[in-house]
PDB file of N, CA, C and O in Angstrom, chain B, residues numbered from 101:
ATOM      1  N   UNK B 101      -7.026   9.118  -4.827  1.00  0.00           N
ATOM      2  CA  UNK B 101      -7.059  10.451  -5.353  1.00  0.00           C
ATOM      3  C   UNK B 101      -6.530  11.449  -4.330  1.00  0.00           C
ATOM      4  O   UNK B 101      -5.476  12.018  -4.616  1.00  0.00           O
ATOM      5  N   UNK B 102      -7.158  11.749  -3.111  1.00  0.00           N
ATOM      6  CA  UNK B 102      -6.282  11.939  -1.992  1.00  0.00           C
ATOM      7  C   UNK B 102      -5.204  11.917  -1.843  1.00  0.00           C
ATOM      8  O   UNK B 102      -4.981  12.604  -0.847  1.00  0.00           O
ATOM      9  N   UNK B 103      -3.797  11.312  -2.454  1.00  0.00           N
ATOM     10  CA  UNK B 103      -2.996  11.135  -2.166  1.00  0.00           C
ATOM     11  C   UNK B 103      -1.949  11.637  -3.313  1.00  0.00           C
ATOM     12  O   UNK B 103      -0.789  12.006  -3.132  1.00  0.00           O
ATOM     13  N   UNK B 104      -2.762  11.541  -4.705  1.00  0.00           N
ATOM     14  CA  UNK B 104      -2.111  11.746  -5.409  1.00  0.00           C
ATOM     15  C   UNK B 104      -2.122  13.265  -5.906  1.00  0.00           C
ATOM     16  O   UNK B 104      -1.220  13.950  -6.388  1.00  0.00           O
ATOM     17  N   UNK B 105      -3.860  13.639  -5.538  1.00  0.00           N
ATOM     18  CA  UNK B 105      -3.637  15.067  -5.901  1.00  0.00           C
ATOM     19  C   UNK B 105      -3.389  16.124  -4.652  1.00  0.00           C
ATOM     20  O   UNK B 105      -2.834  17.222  -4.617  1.00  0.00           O
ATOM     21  N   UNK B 106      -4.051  15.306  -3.624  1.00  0.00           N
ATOM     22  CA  UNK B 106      -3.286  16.141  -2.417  1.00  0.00           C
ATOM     23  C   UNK B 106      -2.222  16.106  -1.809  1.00  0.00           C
ATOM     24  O   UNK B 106      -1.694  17.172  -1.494  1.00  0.00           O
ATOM     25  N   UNK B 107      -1.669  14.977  -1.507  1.00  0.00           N
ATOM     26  CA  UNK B 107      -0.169  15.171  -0.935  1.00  0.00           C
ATOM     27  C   UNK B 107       0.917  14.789  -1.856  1.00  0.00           C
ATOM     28  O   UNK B 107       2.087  14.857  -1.480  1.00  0.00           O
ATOM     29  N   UNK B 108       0.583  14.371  -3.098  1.00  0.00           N
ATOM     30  CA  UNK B 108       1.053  14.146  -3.984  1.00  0.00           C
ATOM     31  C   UNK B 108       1.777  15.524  -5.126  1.00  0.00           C
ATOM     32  O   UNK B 108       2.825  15.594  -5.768  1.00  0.00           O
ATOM     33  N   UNK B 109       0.433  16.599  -4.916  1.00  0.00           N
ATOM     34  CA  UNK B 109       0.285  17.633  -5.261  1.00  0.00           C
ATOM     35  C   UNK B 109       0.699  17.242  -6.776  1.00  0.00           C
ATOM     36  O   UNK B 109       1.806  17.475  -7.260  1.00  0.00           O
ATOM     37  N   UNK B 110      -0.829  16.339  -7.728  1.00  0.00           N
ATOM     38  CA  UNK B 110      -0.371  16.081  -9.103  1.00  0.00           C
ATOM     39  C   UNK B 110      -1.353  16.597  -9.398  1.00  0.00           C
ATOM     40  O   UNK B 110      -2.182  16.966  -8.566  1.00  0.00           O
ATOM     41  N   UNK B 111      -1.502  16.765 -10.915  1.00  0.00           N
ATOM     42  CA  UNK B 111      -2.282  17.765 -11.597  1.00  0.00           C
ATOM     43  C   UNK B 111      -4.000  16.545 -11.775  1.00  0.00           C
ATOM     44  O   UNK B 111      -4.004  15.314 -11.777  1.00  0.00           O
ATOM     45  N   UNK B 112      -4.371  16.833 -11.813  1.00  0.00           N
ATOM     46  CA  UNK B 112      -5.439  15.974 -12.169  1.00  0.00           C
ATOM     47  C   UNK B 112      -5.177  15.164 -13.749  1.00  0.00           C
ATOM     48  O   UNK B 112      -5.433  13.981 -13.976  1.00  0.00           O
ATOM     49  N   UNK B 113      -4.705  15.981 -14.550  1.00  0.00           N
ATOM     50  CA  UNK B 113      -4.605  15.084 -15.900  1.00  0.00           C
ATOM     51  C   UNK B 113      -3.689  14.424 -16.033  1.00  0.00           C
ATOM     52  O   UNK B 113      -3.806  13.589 -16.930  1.00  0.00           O
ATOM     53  N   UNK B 114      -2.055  14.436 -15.090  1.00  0.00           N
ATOM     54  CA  UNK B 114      -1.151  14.223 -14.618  1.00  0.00           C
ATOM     55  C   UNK B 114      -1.646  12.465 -14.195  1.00  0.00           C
ATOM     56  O   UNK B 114      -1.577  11.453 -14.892  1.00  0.00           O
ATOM     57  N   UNK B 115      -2.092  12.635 -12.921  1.00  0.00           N
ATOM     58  CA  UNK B 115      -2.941  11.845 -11.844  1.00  0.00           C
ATOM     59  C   UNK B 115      -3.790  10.612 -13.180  1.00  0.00           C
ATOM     60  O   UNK B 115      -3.186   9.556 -13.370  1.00  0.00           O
ATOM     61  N   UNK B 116      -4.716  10.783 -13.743  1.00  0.00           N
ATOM     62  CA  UNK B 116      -4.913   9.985 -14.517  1.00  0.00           C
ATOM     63  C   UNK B 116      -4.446   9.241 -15.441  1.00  0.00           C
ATOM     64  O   UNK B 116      -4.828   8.114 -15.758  1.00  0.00           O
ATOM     65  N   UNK B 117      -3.506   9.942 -15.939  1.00  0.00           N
ATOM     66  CA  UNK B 117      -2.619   9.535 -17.158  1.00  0.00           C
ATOM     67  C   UNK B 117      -1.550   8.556 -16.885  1.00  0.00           C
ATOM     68  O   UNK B 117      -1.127   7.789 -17.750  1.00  0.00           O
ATOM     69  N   UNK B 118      -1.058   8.596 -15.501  1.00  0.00           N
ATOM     70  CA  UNK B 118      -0.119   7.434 -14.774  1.00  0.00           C
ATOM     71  C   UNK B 118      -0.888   5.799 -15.423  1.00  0.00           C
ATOM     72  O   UNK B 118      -2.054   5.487 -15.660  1.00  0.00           O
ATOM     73  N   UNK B 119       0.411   5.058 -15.534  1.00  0.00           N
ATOM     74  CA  UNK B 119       0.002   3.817 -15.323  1.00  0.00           C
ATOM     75  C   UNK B 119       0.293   3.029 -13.696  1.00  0.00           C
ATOM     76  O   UNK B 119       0.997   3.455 -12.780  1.00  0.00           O
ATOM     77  N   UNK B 120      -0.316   2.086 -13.740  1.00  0.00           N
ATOM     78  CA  UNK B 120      -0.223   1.231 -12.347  1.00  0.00           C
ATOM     79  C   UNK B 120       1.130   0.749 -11.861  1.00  0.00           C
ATOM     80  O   UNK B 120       1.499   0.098 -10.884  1.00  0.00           O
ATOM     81  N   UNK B 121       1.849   1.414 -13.098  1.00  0.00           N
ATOM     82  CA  UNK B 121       3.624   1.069 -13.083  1.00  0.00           C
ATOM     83  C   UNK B 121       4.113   2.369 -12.135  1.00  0.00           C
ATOM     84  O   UNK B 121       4.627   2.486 -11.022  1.00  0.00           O
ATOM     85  N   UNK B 122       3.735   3.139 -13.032  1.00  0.00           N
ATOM     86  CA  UNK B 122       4.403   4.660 -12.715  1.00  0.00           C
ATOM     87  C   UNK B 122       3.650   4.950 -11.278  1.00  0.00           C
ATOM     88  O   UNK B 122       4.219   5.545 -10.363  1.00  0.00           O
ATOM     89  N   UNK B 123       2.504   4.532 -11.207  1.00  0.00           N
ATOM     90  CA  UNK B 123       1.808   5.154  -9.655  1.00  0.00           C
ATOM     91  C   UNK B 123       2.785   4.722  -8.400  1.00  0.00           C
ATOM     92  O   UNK B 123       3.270   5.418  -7.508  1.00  0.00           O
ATOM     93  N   UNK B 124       2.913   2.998  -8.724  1.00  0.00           N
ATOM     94  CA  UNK B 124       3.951   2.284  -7.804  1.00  0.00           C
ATOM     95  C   UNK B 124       5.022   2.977  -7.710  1.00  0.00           C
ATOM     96  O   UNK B 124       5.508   3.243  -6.610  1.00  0.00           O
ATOM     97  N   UNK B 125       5.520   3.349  -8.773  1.00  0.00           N
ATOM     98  CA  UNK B 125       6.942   4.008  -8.688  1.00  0.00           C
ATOM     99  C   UNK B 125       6.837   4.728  -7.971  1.00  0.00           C
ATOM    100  O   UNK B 125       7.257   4.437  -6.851  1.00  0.00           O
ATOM    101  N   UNK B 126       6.172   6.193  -8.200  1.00  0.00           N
ATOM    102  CA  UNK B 126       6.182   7.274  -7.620  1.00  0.00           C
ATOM    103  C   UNK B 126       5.993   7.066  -5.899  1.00  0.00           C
ATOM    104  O   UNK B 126       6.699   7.434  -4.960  1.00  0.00           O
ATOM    105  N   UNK B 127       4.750   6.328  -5.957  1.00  0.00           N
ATOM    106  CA  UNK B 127       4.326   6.249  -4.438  1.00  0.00           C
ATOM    107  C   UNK B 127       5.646   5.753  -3.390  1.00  0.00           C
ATOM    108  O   UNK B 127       5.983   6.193  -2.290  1.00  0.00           O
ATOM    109  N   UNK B 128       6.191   4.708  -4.194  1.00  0.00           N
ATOM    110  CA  UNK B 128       7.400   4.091  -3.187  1.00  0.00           C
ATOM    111  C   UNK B 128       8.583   4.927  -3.234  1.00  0.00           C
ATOM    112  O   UNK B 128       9.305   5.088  -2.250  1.00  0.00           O
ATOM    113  N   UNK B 129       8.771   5.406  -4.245  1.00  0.00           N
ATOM    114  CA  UNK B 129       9.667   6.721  -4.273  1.00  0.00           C
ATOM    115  C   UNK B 129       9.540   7.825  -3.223  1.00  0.00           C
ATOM    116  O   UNK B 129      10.522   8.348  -2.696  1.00  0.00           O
ATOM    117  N   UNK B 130       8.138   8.183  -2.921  1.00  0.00           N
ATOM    118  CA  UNK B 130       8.162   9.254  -1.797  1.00  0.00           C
ATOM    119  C   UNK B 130       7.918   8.613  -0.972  1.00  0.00           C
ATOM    120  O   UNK B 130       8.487   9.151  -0.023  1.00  0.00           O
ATOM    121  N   UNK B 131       7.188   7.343  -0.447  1.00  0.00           N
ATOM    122  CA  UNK B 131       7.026   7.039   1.130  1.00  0.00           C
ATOM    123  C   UNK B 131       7.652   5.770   1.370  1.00  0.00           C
ATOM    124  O   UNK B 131       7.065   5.067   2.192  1.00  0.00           O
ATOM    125  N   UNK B 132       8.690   5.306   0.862  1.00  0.00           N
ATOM    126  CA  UNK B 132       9.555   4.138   0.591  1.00  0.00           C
ATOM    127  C   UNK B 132       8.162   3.039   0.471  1.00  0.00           C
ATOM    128  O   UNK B 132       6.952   3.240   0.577  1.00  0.00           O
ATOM    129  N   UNK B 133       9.043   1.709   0.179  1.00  0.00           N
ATOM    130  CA  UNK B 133       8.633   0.418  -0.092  1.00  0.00           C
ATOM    131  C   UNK B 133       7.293  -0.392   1.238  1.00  0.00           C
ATOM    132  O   UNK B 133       7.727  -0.698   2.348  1.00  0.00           O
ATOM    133  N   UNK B 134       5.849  -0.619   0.923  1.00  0.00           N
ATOM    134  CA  UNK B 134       4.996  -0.987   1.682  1.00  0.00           C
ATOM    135  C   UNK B 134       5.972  -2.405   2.178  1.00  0.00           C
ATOM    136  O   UNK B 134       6.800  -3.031   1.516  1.00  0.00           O
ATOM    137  N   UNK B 135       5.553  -2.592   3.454  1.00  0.00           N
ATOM    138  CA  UNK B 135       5.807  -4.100   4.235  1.00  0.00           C
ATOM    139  C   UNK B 135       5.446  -5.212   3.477  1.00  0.00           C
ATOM    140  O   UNK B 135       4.401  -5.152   2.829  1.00  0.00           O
ATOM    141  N   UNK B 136       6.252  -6.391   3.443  1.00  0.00           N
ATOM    142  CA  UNK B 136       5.915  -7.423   2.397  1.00  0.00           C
ATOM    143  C   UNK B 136       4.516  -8.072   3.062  1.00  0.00           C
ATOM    144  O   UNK B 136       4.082  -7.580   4.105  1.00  0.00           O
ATOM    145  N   UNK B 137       4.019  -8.885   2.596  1.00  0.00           N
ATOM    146  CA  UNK B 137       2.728  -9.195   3.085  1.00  0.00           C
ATOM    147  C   UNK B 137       3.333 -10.480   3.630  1.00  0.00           C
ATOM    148  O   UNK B 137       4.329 -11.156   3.373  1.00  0.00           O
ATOM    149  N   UNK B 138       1.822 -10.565   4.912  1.00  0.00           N
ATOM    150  CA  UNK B 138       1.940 -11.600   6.323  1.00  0.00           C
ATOM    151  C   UNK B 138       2.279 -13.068   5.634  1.00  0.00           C
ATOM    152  O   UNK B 138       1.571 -13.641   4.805  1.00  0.00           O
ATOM    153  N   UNK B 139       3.199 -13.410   6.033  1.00  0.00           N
ATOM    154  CA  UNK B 139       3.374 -15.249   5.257  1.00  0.00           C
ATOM    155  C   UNK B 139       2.033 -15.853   6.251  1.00  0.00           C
ATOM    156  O   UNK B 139       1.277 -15.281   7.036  1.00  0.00           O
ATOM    157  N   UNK B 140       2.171 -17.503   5.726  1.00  0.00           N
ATOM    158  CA  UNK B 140       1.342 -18.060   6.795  1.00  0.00           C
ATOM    159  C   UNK B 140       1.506 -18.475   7.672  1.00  0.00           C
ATOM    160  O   UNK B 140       0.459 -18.748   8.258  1.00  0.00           O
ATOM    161  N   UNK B 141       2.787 -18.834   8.418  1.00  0.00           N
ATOM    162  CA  UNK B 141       3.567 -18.443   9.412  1.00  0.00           C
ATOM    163  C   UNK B 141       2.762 -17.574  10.374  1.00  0.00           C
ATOM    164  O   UNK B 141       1.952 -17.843  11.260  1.00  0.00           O
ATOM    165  N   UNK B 142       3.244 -16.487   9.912  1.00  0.00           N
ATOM    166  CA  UNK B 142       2.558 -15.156  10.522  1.00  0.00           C
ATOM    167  C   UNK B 142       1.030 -15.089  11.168  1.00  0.00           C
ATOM    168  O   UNK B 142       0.485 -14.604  12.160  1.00  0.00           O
ATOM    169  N   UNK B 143       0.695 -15.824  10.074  1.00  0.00           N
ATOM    170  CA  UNK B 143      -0.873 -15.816  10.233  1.00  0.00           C
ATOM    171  C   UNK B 143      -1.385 -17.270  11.408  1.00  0.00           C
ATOM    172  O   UNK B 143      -2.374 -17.272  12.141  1.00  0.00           O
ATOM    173  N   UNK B 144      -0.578 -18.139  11.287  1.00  0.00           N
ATOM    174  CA  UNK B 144      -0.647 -19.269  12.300  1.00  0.00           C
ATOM    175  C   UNK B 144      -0.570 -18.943  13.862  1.00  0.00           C
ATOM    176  O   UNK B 144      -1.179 -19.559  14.737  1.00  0.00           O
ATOM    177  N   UNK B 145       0.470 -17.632  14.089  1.00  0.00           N
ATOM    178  CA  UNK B 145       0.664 -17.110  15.098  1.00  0.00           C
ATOM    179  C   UNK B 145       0.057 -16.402  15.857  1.00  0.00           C
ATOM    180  O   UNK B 145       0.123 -16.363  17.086  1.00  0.00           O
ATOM    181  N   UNK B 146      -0.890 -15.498  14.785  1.00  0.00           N
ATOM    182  CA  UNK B 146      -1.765 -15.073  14.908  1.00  0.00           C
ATOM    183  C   UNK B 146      -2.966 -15.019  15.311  1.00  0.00           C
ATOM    184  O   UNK B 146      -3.703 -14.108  15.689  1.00  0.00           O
ATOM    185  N   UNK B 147      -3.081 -16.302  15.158  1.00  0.00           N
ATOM    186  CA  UNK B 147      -4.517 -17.273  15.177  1.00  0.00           C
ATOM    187  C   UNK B 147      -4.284 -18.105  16.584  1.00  0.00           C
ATOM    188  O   UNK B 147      -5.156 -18.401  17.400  1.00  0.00           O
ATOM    189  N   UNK B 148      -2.869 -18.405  16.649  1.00  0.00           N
ATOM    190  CA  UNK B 148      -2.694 -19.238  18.122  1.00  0.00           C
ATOM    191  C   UNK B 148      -2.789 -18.202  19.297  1.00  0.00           C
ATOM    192  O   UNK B 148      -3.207 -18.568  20.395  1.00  0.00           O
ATOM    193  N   UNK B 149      -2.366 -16.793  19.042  1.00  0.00           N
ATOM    194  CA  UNK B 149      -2.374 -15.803  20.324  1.00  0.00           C
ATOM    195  C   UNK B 149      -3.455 -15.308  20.342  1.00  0.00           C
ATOM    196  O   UNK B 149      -3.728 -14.751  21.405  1.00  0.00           O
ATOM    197  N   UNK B 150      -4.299 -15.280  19.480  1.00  0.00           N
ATOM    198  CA  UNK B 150      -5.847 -14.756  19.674  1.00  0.00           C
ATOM    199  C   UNK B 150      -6.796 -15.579  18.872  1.00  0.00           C
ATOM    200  O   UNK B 150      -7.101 -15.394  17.694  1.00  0.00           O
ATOM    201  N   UNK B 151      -7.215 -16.506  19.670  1.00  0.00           N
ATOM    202  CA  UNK B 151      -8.238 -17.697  19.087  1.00  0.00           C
ATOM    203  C   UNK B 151      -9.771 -17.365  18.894  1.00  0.00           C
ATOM    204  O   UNK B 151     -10.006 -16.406  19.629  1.00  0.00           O
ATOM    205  N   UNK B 152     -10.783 -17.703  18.297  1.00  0.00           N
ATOM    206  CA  UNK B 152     -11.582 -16.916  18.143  1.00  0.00           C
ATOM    207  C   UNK B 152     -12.151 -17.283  19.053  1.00  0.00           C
ATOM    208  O   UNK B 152     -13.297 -16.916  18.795  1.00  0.00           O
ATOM    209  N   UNK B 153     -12.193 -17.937  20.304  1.00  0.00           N
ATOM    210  CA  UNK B 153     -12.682 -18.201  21.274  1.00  0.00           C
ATOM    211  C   UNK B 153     -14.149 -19.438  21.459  1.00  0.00           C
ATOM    212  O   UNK B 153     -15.036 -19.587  22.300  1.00  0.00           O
ATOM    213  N   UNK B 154     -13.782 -20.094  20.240  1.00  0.00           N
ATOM    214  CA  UNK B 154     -14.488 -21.396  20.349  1.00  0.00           C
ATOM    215  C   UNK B 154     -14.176 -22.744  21.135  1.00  0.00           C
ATOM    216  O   UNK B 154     -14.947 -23.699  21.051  1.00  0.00           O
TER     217      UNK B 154
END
């Protein structure tokens, strides 16, 4: 809500009435496209440079 009615500056009935289509749209439209998510790769690497110390 934060985002949409404050920096978003949408109307509140505006703001609700979006679908989960149109929110995506909009959002990536003004702050471009989120980072694809960590493969497991990523996460293997992750786990080898900081072990939980067992």
């Amino acid at each position: 809500m934060v985002l949409g009615l404050g920096r978003l500056r949408l109307r509140p009935r505006d703001f609700w009435a979006l679908s989960l289509c149109e929110w995506r749209a909009l959002v990536e439209g003004h702050f471009g496209r989120a980072a694809p998510p960590m493969t497991r790769g990523d996460l293997d690497a992750l786990m080898k440079a900081y072990p939980d110390g067992e």
